[in-house]
C-alpha positions as CSV (number, residue, x, y, z in Angstrom):
1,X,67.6,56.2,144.6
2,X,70.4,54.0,145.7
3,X,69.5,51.4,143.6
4,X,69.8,53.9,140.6
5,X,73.3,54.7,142.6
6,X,74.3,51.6,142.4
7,X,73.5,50.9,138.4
8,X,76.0,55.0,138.0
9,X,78.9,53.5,140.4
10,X,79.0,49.9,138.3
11,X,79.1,51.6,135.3
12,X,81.7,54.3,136.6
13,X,83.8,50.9,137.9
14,X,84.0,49.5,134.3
15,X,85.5,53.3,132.8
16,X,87.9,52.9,135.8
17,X,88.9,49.5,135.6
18,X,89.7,50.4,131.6
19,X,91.5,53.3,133.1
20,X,93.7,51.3,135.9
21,X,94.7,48.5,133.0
22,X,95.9,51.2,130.6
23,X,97.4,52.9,133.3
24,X,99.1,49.9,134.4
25,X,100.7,49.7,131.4
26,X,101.9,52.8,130.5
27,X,99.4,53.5,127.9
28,X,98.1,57.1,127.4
29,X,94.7,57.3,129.6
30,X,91.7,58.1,127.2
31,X,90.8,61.9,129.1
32,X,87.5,61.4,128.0
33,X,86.7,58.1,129.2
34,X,88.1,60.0,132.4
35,X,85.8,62.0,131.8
36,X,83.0,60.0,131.9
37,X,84.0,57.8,134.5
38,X,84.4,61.0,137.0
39,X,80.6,62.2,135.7
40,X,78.6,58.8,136.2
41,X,80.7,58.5,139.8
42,X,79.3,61.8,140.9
43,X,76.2,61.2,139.8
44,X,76.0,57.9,142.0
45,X,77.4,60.2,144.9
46,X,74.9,62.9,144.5
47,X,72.4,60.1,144.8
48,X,73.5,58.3,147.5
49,X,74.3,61.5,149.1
50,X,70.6,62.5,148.8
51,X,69.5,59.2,150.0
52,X,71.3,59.8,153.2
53,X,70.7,62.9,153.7
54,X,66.8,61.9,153.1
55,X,67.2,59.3,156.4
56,X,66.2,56.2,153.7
57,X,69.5,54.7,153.8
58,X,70.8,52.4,155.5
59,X,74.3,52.3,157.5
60,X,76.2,50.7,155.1
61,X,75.0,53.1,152.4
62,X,76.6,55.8,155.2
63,X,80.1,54.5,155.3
64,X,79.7,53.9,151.6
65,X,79.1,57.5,151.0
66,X,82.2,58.5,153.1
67,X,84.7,56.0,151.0
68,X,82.7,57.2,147.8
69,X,83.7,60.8,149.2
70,X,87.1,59.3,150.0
71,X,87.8,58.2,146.2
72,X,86.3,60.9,144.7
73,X,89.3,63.3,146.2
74,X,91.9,60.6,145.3
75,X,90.0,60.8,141.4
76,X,89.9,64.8,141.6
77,X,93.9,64.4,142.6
78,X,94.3,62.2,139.8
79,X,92.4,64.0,137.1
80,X,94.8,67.4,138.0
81,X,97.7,64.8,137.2
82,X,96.3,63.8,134.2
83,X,95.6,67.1,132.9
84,X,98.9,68.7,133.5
85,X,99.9,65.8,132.1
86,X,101.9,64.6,134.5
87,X,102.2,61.0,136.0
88,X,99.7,59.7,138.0
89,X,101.0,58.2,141.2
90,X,100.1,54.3,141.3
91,X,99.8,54.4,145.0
92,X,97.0,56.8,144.4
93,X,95.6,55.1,141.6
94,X,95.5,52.1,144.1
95,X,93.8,53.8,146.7
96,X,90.7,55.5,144.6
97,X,90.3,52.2,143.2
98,X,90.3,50.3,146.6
99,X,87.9,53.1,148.3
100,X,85.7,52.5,145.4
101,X,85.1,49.4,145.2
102,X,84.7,48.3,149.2
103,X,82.2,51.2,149.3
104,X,80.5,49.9,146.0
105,X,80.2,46.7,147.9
106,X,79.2,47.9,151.0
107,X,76.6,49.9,149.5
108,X,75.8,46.4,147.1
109,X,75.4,44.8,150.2
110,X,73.1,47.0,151.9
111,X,71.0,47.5,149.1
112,X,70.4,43.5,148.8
113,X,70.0,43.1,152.7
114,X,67.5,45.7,152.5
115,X,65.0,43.7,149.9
């Protein structure tokens, strides 16, 4: 399961990394490529989350699930923004982004310790 995980959150990263650059600069964020991205990431969580819960994961995949949890509130926060259409705070946008990807590689690591 948290290889399958892994495969939803990598894909999810690229949406988001298309959605940081045009956020960066100022152009309007494609909603459903939001969209998508927020879907595949909660898929991944729901995963992991099973995985966890199930006792076959390891501790990195732990932590990873709480900094998936942690960017998944910052990307809730942001999606509200974005469809009130109202700014999306960069410092937010920094720290979804951040919490994703050190959990990503936490959970990357794990996974490749593991085999």
């Amino acid at each position: 399961m948290e290889s399958i995980a892994v495969v939803l959150f990598a894909i999810a990263a690229l949406g988001g990394l298309v959605l940081a650059v045009q956020h960066f600069k100022k152009a309007n964020l494609s909603l459903p490529l939001a969209v998508v991205h927020g879907l595949l990431a909660a898929s991944g969580l729901i995963l992991l989350l099973l995985s966890v819960i199930g006792g076959a994961a390891s501790a990195n995949a732990t932590i990873a699930l709480v900094l998936f949890v942690v960017a998944a509130l910052g990307g809730f926060f942001l999606l509200s923004h974005h469809l009130r259409n109202k700014p999306l705070p960069s410092p937010v946008v920094v720290i979804h982004a951040l919490a994703a990807v050190v959990a990503f590689l936490l959970l990357l690591v794990g996974l490749l310790a593991a085999s």
